[in-house]
C-alpha positions as CSV (number, residue, x, y, z in Angstrom):
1,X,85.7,-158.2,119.6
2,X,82.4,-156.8,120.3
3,X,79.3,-158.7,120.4
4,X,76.2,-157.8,117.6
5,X,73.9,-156.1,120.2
6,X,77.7,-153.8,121.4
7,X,77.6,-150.4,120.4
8,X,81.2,-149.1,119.5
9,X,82.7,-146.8,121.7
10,X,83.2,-144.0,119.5
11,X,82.4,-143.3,115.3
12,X,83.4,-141.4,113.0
13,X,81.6,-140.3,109.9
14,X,81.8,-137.8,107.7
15,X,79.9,-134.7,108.1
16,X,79.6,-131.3,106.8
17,X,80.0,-128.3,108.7
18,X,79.0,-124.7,107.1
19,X,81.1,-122.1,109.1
20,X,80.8,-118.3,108.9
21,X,84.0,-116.4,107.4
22,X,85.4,-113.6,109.0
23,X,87.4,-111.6,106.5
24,X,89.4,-108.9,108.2
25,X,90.1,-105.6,106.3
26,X,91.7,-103.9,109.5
27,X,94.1,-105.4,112.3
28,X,93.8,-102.7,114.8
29,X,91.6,-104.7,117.2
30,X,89.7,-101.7,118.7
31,X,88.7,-100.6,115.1
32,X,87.1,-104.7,114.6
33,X,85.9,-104.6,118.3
34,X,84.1,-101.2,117.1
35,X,83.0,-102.9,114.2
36,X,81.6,-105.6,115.3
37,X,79.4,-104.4,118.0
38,X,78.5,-101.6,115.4
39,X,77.3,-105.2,113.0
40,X,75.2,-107.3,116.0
41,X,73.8,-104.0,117.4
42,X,75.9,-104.6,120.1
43,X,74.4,-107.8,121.4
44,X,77.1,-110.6,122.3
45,X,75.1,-113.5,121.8
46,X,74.3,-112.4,118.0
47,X,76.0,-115.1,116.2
48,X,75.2,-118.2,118.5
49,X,78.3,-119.6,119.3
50,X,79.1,-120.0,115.5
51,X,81.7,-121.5,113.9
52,X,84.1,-119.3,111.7
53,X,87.1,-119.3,109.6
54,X,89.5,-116.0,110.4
55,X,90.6,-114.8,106.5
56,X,93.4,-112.3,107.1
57,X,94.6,-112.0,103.7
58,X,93.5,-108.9,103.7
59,X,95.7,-107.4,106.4
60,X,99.4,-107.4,107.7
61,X,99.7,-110.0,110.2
62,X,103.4,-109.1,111.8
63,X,102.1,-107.6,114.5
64,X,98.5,-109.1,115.2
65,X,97.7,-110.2,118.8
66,X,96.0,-113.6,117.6
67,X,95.2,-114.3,121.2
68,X,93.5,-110.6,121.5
69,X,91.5,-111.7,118.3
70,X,90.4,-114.5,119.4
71,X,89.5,-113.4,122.6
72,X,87.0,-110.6,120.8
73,X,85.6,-112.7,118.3
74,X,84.6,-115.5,121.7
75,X,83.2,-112.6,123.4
76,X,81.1,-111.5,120.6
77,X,79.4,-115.3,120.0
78,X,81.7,-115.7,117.0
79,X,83.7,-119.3,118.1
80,X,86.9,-119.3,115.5
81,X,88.2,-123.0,114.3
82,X,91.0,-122.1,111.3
83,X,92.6,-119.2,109.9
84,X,92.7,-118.8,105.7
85,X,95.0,-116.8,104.0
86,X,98.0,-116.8,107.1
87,X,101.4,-116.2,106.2
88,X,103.5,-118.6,107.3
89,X,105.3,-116.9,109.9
90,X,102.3,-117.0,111.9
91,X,101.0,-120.6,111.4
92,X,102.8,-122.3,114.7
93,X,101.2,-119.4,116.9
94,X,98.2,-120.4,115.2
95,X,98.4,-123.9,115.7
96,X,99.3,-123.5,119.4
97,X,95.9,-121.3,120.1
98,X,94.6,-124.5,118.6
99,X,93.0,-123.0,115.0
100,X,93.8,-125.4,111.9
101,X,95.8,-123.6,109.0
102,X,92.7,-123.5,106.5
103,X,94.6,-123.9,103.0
104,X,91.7,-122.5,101.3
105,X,89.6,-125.9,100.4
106,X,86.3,-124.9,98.9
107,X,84.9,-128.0,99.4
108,X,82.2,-126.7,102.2
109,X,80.7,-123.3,101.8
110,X,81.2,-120.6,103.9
111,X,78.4,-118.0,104.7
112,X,80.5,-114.8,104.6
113,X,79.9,-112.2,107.7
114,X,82.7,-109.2,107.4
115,X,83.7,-106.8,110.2
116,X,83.8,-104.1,107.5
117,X,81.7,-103.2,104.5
118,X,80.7,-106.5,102.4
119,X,82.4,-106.9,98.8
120,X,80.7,-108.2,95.8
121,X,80.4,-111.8,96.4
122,X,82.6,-114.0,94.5
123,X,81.6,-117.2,93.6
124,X,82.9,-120.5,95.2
125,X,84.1,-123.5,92.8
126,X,82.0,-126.8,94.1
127,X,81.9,-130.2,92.1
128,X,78.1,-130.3,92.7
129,X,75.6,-127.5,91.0
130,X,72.5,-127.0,92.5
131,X,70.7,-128.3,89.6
132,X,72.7,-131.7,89.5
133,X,70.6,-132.9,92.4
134,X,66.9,-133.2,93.9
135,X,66.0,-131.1,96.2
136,X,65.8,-131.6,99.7
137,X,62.4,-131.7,101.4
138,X,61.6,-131.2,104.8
139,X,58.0,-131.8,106.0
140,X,58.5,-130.9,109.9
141,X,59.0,-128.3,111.6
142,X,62.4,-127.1,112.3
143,X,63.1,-126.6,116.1
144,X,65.4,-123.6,117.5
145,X,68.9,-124.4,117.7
146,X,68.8,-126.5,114.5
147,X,70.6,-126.4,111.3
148,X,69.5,-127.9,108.1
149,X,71.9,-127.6,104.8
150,X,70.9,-128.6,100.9
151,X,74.7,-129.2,99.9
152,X,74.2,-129.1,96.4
153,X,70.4,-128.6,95.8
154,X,67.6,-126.4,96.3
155,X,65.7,-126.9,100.2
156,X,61.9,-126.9,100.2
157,X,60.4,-126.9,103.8
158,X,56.5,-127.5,104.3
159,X,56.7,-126.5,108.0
160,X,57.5,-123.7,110.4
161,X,61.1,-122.8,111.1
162,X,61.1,-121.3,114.6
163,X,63.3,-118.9,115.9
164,X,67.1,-119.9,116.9
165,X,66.8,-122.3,113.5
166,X,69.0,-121.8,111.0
167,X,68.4,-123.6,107.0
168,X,71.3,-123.8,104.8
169,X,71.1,-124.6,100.8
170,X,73.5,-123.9,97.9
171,X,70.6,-123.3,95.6
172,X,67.4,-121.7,96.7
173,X,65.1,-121.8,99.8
174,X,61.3,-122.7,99.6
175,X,59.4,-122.0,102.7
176,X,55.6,-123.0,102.8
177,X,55.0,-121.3,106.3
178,X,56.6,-118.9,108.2
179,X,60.7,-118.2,108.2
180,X,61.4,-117.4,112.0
181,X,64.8,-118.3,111.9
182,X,68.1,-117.6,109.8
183,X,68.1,-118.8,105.9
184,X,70.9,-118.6,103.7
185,X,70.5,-118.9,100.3
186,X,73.3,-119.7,97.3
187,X,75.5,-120.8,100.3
188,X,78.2,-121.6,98.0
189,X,78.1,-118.3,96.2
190,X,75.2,-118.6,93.7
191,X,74.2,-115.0,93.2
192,X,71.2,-116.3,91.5
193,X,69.6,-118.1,94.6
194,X,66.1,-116.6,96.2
195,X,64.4,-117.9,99.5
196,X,60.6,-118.0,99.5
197,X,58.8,-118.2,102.3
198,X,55.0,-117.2,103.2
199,X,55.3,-115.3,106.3
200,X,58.3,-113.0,107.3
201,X,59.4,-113.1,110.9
202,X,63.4,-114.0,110.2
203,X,66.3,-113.5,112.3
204,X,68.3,-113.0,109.5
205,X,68.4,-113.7,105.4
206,X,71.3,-114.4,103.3
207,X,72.1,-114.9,99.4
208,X,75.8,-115.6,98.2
209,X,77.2,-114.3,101.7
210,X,75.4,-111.5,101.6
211,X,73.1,-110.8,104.4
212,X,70.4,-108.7,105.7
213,X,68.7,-108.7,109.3
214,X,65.5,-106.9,110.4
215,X,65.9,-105.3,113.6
216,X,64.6,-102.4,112.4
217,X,61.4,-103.7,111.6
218,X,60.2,-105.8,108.0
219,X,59.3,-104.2,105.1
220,X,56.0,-102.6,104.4
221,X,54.8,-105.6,101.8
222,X,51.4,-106.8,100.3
223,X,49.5,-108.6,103.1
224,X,48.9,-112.2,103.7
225,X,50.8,-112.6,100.2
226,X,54.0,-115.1,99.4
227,X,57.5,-113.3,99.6
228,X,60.9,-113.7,97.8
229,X,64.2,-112.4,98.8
230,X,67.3,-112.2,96.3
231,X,70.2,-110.5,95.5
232,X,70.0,-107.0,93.6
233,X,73.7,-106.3,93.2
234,X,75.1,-105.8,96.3
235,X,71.7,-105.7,98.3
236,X,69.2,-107.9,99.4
237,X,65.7,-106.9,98.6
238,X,62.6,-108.4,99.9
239,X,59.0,-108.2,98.0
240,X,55.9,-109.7,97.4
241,X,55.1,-112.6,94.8
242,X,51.9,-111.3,92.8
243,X,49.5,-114.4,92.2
244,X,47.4,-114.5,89.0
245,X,44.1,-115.3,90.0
């Protein structure tokens, strides 16, 4: 038995990880390998080691090198942990690369990045609504290499979010200073989400899985004023918030 001032060995707790879905429209691995690179502007360490759910049920698995797959997605910063949508032919080759057999829970979001053109978003079933719980407030900075996510609620952040940071909320994102990292909006497909931020240096912006990054430079806006960034069909569009004075 430990003692009161003994720290346990090990814990468990639950915790909620938001992973990126892959969905596959193609299985001819130079065609994704193409892809890709054409999506990260051929930069390897584009998605950050994330993690990902492979959705094949797009595609004819029979003769799919998973191991090949695998290998690409690694190489490209994209770090796979369960396939949706496998038949079941392929589920113990799966299993041995050691990727869980994702049965299609939609219990935790999925920000959806696809190696081929994005579809209309479809919403995700959740038990909590955005508007069922307070929002989330932040009032520090968030550092590079952290991720904050509002299961459930709207996020509101008084404080800088550096580069390498990533913010996650179901609902909507208020930013009172500047975005420098990665915020995705409507996480769990609300198409009606926005992110609001004061100053414009992101990474990357995403609302209901669909995404936009700026590496060809930010829009031409109204200085020094407030901006919002939603969802205009398939699109995301970025533009200034006109005060009243």
């Amino acid at each position: 038995m430990l003692s009161k001032n003994q720290r346990k060995p090990i814990e468990i707790k639950i915790s909620t990880v938001v992973a990126i879905a892959v969905i596959l429209f193609d299985a001819d691995l130079t065609i994704l390998e193409a892809a890709i690179k054409e999506l990260t502007a051929n930069s390897s360490d584009y998605y950050s080691e994330e993690c990902a759910v492979i959705d094949v049920a797009n595609i004819d698995c029979t003769d799919l090198d998973w191991a090949a797959l695998i290998k690409l997605l690694k190489t490209n910063g994209i770090n796979p942990v369960a396939v949706r949508n496998a038949p079941a032919s392929s589920e113990t080759q799966i299993s041995l690369l050691g990727l869980s057999i994702d049965l299609g829970s939609k219990t935790a979001p999925l920000a959806e990045v696809a190696t081929a053109p994005i579809p209309a978003p479809t919403p995700i079933p959740t038990p909590i609504t955005a508007s069922s719980l307070p929002p989330m407030i932040i009032d520090t900075p968030v550092r590079g290499g952290q991720r904050i996510y509002a299961r459930g609620t709207d996020l509101i952040i008084t404080a800088v979010v550096n580069s390498g940071a990533e913010v996650i909320a179901d609902g909507s994102i208020h930013i009172y200073a500047p975005l420098r990292g990665r915020a995705l909006a409507g996480a769990s497909g609300n198409t009606a989400a926005r992110i609001f931020t004061l100053s414009l240096e992101a990474e990357l912006v995403s609302i209901a899985g669909i995404y936009r990054t700026f590496e060809n430079g930010y829009p031409s806006l109204t200085p020094n004023a407030p901006l919002q960034i939603k969802l205009n069909g398939d699109r995301i569009d970025v533009v200034s918030i006109q005060i009243a004075k």
